[in-house]
Structures are given as structure tokens and as C-alpha cells.
N, CA, C and O atoms as a MOPAC input file, in Angstrom:
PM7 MOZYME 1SCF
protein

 N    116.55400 1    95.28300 1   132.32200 1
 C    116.92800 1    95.78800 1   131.02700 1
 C    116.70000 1    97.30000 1   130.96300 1
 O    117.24100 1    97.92200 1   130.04900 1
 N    115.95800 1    97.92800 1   131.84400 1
 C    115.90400 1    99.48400 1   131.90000 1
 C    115.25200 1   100.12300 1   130.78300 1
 O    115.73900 1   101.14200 1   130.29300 1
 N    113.81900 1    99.42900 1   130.18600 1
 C    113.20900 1   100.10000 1   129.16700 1
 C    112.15400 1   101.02700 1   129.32900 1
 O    111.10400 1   100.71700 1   129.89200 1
 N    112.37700 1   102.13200 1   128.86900 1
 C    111.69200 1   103.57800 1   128.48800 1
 C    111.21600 1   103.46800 1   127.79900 1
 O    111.83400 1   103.15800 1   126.78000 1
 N    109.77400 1   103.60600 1   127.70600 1
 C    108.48400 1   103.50000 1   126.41000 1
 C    107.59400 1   104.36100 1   126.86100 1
 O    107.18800 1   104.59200 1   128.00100 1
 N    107.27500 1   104.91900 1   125.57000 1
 C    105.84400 1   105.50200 1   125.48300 1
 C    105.23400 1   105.47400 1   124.55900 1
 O    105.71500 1   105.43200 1   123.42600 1
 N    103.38400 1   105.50200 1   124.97400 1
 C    102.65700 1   105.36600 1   124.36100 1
 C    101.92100 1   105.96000 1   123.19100 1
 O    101.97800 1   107.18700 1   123.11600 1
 N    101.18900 1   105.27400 1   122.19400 1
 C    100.83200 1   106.51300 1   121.45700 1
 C    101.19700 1   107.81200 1   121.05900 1
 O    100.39200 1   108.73700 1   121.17800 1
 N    102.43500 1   107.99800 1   120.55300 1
 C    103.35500 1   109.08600 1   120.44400 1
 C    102.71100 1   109.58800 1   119.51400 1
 O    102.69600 1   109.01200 1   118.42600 1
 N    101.77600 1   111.20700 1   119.77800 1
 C    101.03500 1   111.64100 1   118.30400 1
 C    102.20900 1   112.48600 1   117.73800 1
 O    102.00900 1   113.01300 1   116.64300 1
 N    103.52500 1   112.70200 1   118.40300 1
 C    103.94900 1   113.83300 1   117.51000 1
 C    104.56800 1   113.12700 1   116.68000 1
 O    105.41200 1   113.86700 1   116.17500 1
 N    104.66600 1   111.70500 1   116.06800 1
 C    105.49200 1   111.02300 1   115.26500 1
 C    104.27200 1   110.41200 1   114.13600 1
 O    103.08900 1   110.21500 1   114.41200 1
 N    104.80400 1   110.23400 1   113.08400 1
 C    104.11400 1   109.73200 1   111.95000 1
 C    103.26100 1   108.62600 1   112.11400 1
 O    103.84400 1   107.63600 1   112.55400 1
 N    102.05300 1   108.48900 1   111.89400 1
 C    101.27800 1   107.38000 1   112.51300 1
 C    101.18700 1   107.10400 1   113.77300 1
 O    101.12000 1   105.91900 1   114.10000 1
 N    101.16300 1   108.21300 1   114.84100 1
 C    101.17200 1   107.97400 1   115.96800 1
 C    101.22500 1   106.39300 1   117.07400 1
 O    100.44300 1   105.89300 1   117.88300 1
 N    102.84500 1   105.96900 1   116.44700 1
 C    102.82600 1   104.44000 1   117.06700 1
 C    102.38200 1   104.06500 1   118.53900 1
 O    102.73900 1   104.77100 1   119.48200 1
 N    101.62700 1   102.98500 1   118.71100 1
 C    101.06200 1   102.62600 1   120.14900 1
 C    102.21900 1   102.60400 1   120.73100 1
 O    102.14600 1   102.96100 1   121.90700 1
 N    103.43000 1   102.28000 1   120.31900 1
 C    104.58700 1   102.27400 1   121.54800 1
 C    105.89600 1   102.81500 1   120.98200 1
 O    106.37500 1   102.55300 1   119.87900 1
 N    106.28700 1   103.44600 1   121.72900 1
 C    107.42700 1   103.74200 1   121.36200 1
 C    108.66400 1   103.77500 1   122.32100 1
 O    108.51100 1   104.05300 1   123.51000 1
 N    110.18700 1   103.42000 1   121.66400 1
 C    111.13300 1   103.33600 1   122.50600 1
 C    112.19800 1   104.66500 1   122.34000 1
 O    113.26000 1   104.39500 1   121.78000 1
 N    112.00600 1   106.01200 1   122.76100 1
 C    112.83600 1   106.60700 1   122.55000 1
 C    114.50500 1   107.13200 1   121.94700 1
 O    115.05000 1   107.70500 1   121.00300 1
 N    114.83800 1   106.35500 1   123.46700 1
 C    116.08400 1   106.62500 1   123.09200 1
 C    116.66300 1   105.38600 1   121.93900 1
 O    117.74100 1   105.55700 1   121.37000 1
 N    115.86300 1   104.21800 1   121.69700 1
 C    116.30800 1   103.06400 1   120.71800 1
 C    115.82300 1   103.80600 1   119.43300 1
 O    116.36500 1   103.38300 1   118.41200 1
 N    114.93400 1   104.80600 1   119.25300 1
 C    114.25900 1   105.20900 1   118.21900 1
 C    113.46100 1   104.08900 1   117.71000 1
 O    113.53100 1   104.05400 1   116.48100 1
 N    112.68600 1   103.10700 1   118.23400 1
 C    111.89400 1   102.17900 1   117.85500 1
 C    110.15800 1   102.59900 1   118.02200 1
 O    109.62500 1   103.06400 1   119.03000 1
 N    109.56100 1   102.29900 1   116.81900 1
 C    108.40800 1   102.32900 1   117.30200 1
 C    107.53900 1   100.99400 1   116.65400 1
 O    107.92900 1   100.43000 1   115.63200 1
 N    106.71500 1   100.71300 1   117.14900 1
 C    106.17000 1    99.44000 1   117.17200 1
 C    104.40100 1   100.17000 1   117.23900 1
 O    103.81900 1   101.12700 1   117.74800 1
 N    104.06000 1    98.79400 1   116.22400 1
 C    102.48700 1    99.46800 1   116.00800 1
 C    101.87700 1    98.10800 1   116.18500 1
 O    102.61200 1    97.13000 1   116.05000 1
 N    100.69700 1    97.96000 1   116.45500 1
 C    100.21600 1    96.67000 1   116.96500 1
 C     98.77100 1    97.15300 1   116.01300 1
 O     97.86800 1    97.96700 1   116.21000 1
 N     99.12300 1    96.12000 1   114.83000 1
 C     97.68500 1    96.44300 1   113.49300 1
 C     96.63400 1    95.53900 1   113.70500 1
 O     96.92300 1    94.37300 1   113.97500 1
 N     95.50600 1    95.87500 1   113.63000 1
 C     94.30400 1    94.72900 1   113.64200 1
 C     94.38900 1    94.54100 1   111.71300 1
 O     94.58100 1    95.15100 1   110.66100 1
 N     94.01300 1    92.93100 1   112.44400 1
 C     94.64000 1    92.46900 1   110.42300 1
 C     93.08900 1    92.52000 1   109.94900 1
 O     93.15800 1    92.00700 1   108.83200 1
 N     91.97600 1    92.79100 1   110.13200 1
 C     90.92200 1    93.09400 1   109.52700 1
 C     91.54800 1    94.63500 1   108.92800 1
 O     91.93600 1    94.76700 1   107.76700 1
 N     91.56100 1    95.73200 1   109.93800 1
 C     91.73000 1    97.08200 1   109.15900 1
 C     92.91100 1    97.35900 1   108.80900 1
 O     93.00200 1    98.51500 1   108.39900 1
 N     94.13800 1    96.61400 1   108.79500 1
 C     95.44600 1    96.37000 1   108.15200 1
 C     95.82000 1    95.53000 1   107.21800 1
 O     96.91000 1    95.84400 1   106.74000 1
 N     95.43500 1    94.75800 1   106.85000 1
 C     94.63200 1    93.79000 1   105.58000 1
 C     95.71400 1    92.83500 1   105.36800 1
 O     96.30400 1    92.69700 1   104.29700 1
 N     95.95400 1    92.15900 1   106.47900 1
 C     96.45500 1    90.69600 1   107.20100 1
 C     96.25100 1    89.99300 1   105.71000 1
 O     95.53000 1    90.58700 1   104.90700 1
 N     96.84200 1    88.80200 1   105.34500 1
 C     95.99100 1    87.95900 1   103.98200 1
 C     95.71700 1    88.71500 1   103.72500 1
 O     94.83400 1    89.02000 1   104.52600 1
 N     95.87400 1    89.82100 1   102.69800 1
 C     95.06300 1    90.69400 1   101.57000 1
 C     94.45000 1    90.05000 1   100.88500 1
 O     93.22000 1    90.09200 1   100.91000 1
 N     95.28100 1    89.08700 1    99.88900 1
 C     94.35300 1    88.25200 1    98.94800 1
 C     93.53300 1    87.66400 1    98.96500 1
 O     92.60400 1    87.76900 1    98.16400 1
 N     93.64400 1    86.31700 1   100.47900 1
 C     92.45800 1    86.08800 1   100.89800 1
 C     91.16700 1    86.97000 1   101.50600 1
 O     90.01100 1    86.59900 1   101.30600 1
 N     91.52200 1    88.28900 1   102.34000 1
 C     90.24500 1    88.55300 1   102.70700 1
 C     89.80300 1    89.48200 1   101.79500 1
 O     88.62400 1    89.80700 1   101.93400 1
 N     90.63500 1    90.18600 1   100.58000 1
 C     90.43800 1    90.95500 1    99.98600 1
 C     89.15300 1    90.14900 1    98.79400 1
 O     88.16400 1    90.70500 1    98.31500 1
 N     89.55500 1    88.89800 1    98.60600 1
 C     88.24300 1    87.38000 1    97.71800 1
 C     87.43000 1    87.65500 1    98.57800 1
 O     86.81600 1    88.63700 1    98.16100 1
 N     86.95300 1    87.28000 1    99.82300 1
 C     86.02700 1    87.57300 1   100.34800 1
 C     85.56200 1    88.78400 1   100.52200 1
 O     84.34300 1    88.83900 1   100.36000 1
 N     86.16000 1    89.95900 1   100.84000 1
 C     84.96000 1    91.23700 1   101.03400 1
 C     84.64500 1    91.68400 1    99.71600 1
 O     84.07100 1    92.77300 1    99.72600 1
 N     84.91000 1    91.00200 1    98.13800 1
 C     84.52900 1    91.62800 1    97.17700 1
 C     83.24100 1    90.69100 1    96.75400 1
 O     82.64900 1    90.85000 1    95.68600 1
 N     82.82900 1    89.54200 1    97.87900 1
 C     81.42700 1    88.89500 1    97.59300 1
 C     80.79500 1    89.75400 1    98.68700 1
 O     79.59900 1    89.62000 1    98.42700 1
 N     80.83400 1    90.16500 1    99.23500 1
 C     80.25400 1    90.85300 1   100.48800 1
 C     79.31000 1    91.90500 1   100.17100 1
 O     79.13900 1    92.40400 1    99.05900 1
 N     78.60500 1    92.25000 1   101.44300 1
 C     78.06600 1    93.59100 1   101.66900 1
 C     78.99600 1    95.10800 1   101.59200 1
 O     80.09400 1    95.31700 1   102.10900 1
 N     78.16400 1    96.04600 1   100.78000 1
 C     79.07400 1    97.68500 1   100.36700 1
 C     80.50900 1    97.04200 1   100.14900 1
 O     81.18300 1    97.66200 1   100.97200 1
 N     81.24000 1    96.27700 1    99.60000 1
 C     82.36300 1    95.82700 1    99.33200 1
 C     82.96000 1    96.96200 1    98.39700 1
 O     84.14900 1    96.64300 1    98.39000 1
 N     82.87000 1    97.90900 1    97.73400 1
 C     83.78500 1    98.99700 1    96.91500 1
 C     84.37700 1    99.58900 1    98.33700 1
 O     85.52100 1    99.55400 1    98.78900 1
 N     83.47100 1   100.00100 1    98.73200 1
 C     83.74600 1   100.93300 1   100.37200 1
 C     84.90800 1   100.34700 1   101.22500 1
 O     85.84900 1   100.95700 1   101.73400 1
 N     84.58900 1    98.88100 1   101.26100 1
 C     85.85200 1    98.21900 1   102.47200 1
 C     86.90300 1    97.86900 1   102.08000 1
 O     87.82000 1    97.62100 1   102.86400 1
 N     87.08200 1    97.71300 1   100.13500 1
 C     88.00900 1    97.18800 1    99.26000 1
 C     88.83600 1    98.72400 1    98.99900 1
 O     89.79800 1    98.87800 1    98.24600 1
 N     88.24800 1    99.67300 1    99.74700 1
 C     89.17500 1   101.37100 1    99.47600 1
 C     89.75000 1   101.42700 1   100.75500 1
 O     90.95900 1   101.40300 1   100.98500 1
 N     88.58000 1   101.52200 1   101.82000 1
 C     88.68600 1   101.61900 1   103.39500 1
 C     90.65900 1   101.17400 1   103.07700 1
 O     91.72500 1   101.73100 1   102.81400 1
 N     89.94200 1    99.49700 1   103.40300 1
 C     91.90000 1    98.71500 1   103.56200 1
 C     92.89500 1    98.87200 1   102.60800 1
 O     94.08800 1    99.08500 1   102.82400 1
 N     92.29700 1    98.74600 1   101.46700 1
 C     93.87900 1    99.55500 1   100.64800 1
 C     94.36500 1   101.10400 1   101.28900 1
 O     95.47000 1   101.54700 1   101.60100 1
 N     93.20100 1   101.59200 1   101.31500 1
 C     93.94900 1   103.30000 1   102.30900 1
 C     94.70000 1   102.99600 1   103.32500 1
 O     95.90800 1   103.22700 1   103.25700 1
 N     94.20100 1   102.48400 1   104.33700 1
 C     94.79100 1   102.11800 1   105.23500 1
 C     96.56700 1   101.62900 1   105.02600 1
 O     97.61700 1   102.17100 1   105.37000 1
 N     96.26900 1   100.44200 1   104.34500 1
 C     97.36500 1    99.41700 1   103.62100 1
 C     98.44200 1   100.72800 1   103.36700 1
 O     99.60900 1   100.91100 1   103.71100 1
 N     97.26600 1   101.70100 1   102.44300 1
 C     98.69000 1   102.39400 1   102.05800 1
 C     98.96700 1   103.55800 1   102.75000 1
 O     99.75300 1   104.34500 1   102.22400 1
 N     98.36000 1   103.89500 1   104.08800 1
 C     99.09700 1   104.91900 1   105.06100 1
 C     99.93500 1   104.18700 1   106.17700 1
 O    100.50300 1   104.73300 1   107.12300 1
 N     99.90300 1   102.97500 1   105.90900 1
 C    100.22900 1   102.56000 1   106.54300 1
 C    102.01600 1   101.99800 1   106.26800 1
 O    102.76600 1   101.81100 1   107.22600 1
 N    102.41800 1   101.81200 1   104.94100 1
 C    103.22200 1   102.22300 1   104.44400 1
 C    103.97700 1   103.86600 1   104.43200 1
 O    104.86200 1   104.32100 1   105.15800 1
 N    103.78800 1   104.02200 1   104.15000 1
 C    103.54500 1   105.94900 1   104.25600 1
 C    104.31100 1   106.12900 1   105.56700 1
 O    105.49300 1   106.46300 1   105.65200 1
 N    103.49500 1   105.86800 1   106.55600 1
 C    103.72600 1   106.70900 1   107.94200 1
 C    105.33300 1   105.33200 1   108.57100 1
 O    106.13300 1   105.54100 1   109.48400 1
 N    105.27000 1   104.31100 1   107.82600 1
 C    106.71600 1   103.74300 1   108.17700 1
 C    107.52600 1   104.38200 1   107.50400 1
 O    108.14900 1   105.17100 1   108.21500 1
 N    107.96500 1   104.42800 1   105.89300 1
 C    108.73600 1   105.30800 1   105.72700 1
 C    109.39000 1   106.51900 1   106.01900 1
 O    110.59500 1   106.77000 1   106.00300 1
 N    108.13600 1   107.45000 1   106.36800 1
 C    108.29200 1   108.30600 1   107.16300 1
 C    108.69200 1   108.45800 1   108.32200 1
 O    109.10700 1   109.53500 1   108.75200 1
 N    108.58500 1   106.85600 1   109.32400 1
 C    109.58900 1   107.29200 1   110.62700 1
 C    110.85800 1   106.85400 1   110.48500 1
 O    111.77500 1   107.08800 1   111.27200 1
 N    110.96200 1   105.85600 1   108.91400 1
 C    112.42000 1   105.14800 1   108.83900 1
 C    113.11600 1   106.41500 1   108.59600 1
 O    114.09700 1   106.64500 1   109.30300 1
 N    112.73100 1   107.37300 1   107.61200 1
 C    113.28000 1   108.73200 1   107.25000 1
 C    113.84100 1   109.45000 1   108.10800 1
 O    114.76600 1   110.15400 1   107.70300 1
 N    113.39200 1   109.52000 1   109.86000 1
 C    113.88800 1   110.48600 1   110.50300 1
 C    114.57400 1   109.29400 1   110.85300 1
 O    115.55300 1   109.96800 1   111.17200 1
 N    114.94400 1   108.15300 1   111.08100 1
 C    115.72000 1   107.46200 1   111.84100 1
 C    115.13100 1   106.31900 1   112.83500 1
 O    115.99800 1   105.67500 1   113.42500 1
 N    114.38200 1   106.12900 1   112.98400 1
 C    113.61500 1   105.07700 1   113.42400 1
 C    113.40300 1   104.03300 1   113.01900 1
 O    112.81800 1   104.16100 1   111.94400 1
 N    113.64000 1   102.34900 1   113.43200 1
 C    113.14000 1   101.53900 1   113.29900 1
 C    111.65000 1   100.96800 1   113.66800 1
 O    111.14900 1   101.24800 1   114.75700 1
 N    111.21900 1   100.45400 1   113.06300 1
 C    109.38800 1   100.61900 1   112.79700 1
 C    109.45100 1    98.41800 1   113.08600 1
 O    110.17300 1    97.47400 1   112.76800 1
 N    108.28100 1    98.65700 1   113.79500 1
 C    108.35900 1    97.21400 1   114.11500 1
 C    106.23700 1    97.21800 1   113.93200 1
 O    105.34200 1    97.94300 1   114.36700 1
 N    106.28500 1    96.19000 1   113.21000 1
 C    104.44000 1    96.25100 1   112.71600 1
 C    104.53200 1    94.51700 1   113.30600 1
 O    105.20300 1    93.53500 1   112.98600 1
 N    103.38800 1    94.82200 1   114.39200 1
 C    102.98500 1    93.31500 1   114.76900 1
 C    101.52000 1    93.10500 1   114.46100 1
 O    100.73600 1    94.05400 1   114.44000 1
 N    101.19100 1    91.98600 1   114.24800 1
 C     99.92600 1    91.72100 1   113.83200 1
 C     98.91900 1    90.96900 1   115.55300 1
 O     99.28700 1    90.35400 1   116.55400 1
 N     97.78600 1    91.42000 1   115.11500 1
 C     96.75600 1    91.48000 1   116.11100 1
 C     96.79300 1    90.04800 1   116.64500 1
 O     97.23800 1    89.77600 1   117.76000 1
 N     96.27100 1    89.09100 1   115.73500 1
 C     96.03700 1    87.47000 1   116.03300 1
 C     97.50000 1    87.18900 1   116.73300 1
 O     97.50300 1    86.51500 1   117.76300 1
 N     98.54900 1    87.60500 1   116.28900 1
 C     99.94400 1    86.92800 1   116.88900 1
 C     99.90700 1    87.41300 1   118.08300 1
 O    100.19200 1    86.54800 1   118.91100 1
 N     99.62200 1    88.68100 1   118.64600 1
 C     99.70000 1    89.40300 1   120.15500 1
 C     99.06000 1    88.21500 1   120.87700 1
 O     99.45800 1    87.56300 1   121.84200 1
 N     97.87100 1    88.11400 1   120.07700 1
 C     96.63400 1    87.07600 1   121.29200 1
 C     97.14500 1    86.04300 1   121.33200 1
 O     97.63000 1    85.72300 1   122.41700 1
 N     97.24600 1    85.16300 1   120.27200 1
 C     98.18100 1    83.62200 1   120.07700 1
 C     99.60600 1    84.03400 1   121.15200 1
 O     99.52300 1    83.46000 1   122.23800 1
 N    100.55200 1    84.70800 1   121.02900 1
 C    101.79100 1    84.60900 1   122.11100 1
 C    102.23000 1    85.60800 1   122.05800 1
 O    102.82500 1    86.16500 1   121.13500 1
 N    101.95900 1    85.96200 1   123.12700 1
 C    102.46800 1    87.71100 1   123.44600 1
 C    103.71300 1    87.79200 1   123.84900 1
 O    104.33100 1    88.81200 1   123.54300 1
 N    104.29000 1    86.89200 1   124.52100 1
 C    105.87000 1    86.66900 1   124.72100 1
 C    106.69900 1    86.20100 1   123.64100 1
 O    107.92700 1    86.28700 1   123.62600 1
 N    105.83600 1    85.60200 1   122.55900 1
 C    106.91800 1    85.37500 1   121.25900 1
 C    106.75400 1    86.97900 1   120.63100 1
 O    107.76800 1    87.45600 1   120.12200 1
 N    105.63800 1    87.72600 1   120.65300 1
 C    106.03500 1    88.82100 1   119.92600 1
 C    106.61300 1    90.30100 1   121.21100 1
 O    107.07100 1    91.34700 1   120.75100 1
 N    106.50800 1    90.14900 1   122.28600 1
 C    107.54200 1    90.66200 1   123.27000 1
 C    108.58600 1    90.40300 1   123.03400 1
 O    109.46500 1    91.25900 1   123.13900 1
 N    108.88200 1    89.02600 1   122.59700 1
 C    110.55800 1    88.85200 1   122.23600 1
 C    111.30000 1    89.32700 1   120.88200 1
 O    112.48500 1    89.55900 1   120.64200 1
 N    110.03300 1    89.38300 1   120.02800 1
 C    110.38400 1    90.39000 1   119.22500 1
 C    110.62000 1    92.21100 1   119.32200 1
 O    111.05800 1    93.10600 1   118.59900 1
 N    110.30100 1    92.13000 1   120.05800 1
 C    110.84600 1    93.81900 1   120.47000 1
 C    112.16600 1    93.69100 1   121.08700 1
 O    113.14600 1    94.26000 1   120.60700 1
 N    112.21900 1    93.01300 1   122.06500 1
 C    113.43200 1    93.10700 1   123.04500 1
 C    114.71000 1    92.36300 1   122.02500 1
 O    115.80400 1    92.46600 1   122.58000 1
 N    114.76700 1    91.73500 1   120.82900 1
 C    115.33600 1    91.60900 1   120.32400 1
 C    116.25100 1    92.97600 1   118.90600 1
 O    117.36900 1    93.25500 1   118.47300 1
 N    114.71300 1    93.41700 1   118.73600 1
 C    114.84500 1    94.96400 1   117.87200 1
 C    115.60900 1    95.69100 1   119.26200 1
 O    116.71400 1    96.11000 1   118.91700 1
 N    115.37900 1    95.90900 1   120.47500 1
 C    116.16200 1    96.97300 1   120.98900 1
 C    117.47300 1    96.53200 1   121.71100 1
 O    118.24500 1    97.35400 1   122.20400 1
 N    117.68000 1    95.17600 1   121.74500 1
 C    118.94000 1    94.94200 1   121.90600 1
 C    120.15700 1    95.34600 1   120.66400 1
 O    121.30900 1    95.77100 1   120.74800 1
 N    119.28100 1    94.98700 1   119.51900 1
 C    120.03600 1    95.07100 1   118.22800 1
 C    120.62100 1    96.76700 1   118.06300 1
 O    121.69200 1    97.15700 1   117.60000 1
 N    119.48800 1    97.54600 1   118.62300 1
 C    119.78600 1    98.68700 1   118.09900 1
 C    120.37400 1    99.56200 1   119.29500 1
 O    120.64700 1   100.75200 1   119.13800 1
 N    120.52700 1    98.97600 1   120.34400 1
 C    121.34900 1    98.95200 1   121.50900 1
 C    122.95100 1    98.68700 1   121.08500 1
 O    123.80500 1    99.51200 1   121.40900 1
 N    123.24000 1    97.67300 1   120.45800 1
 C    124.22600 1    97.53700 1   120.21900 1
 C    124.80800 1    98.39800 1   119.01700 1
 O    125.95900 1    98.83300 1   119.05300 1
 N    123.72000 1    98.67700 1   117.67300 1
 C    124.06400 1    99.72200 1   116.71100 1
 C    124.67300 1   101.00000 1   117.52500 1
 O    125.74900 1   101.58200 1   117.38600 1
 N    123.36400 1   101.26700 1   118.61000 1
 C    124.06300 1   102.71300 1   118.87100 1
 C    125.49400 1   102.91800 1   119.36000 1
 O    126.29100 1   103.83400 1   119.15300 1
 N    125.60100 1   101.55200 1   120.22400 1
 C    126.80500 1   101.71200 1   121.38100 1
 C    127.92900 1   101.60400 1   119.92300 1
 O    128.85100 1   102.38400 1   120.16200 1
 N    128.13600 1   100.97700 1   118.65100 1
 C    129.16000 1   100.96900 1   118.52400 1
 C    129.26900 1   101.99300 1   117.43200 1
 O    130.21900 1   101.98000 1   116.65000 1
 N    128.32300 1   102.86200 1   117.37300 1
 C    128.11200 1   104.37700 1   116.54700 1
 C    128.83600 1   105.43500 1   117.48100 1
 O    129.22800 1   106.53100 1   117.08000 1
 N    128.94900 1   105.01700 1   118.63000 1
 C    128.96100 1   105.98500 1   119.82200 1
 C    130.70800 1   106.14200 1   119.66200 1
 O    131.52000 1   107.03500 1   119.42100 1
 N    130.70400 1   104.58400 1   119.98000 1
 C    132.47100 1   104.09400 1   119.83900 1
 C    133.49400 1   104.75700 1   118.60600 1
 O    134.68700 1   105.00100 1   118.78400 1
 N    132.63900 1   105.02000 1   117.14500 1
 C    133.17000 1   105.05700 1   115.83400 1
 C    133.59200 1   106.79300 1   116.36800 1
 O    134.72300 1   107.27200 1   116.28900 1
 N    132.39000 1   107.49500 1   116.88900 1
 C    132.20200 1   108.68200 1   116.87400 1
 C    133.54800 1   109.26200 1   118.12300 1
 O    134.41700 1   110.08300 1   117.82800 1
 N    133.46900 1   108.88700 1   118.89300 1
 C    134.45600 1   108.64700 1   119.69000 1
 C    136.10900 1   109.04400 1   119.31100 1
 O    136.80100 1   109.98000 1   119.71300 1
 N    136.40200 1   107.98900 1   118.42200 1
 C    137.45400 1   107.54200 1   117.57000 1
 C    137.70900 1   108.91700 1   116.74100 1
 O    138.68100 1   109.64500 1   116.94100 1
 N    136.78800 1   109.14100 1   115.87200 1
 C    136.97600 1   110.05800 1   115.14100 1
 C    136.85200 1   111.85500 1   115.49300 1
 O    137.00000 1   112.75400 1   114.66600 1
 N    136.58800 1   111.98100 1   116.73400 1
 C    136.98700 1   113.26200 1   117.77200 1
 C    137.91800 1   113.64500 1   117.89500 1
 O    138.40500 1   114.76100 1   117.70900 1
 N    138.50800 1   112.17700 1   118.43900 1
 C    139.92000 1   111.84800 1   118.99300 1
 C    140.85700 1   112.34900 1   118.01900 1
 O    141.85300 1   113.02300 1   118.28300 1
 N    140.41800 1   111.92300 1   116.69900 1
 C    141.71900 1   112.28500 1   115.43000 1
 C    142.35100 1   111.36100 1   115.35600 1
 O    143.19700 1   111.32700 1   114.46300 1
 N    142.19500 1   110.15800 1   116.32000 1
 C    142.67900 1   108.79100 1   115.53300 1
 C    141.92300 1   108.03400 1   114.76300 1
 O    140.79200 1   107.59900 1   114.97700 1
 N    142.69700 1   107.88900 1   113.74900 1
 C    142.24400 1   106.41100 1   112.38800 1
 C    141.56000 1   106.00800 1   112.85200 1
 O    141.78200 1   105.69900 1   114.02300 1
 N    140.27100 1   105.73200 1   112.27200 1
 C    139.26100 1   104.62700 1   112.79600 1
 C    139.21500 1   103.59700 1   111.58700 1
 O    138.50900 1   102.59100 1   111.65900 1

């Protein structure tokens, strides 16, 4: 399949653990403790807890840069792919197949962006 990735890209918004260049994909792999997996449920539990104001800000911040820094790469053009921690460990090939499915898709967006663009050079009707 000929895939080009790199890691930890800091010059992009939220510096995603992976990224696919030329697909413009980036993919972030969140731990659902500090990405707040079940909010509701773990959010009931850390408000019986120990320093709970602190961890009930901590993960909403998070929660909400974490929002933030997707918009921000959808903005330049990027598709943003957020996988959760427990699913990597549970089946890493069901969520591998979720990528290779995002860059086939956007494999095919580009190729027939390429085609439109093509067309319209040309000065024929598209």
C-alpha cells in the first residue's frame, strides 16, 4: 500500500502521534483516563474522589483542547482520526483497519479532486 507516516508532528496542532502526509490524516491515540473516555461515568466517580476539583478541570481542559486542536487541523485540511487507548490494546488490527480505511477513502477523494482539476485546465465542461 506504500504508506508514509510520521510521528509526532509538533509543527501541526496538537502535535498528532501519527501522521499521514500526503493523505493529510492525522490520528491521535488518547488515553481515556486523560481524554475522558465515559465522561459521565468517570466524571461520577472522580467527583467522590481524592483533590477531585483539580482532575474534574485537569479532563475537561484536556476534553476541551482536545477539541480545539481537531478543528484546527480540520481547518487547514486534514482529516483527524481520535482512537481510544483500551481499543488499541483490545484489537489493534480492528483499529489499524480503521486508518487504512480513512486513507483509502481519502486516497480516492484526492485522486478524483485531481481528475475534476484536470478537466477544468483543460477548458472542458466538467
Amino acid at each position: 500500500m506504500g504508506l508514509r507516516f510520521r510521528k509526532n508532528a509538533r509543527e501541526l496542532p496538537g502535535k498528532p502521534d501519527v501522521v499521514f502526509p500526503t493523505e493529510k490524516i492525522a490520528v491521535f491515540c488518547d488515553g481515556d483516563f486523560w481524554h475522558g473516555r465515559n465522561w459521565e461515568e468517570r466524571e461520577a466517580r472522580l467527583k467522590k474522589g481524592a483533590n477531585a476539583p483539580y482532575w474534574l478541570a485537569k479532563i475537561r481542559a484536556n476534553m476541551e483542547r482536545d477539541l480545539q486542536k481537531t478543528e484546527a487541523l480540520t481547518g487547514l485540511g486534514w482529516e483527524v482520526l481520535r482512537l481510544w487507548e483500551t481499543d488499541i490494546l483490545a484489537d489493534p488490527e480492528r483499529e489499524a483497519r480503521k486508518v487504512i480505511k480513512l486513507i483509502i477513502a481519502r486516497r480516492k477523494q484526492n485522486a478524483s479532486a485531481r481528475s475534476v482539476s484536470k478537466r477544468s485546465a483543460s477548458g472542458k465542461p466538467t
